[in-house]
N, C-alpha and C positions, 0 to 999 in steps of 0.2 A: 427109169423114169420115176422120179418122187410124186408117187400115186397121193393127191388128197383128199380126194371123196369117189365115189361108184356108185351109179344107180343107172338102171333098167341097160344097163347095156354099155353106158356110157361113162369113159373116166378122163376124172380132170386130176391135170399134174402140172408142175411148176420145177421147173430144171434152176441149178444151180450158177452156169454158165450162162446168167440172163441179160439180156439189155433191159433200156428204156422202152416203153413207158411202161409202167409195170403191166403184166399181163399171167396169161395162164390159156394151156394148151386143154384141147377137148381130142378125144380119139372115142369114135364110134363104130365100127367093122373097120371101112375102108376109110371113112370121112375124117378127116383132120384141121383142126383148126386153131386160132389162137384168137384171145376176146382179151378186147383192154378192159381191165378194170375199174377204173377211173370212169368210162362214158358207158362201157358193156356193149360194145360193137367188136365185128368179126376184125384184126387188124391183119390176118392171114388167113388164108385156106378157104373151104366153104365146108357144109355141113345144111343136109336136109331143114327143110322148115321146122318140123316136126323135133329134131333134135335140137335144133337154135331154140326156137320156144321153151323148150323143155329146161333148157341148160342158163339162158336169161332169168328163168324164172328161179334157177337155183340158187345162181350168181347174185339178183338182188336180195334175197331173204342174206346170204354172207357175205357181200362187200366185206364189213371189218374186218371180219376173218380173212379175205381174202389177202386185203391192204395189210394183216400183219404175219401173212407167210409169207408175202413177196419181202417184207423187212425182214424177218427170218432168212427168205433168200439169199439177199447183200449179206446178211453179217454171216453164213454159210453154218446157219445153226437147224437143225433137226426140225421140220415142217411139219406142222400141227394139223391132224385129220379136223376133215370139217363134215357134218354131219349130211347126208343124202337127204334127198328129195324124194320124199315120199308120197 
């Protein structure tokens, strides 16, 4: 799993083998999920309140980072760490 960022528990990755619409996966103990980028809603999975807040809040401070690992993605080039939430 191409890890790009980890804080409190919680790490977001972005797989190579992706579809549309650009997106990115969240794993929390057990909870899994995937949030589109583009609107930043869950388009799979669920995930506690608590770690959705958390992880929206992440996600909008790096949309462009986010938009330019998922290009990273397509062209299957080495996916840039994005800094945690502090």
């Amino acid at each position: 799993m191409p890890e790009i960022s980890r804080f409190f528990g919680i790490v977001i990755a972005m797989y190579f083998k992706e579809h549309a619409p650009p997106h990115f996966h969240v794993k929390y103990e057990e909870q899994r999920a995937a949030f589109s980028i583009l609107d930043l809603r869950i388009i799979e999975g669920s995930l506690s309140r608590r770690v959705t807040t958390l992880v929206l809040e992440w996600a909008y401070e790096h949309r462009d980072e986010l938009m330019e690992n998922w290009k990273r993605v397509e062209r299957r080039e080495d996916l840039l760490a994005i800094e945690p939430l502090e």
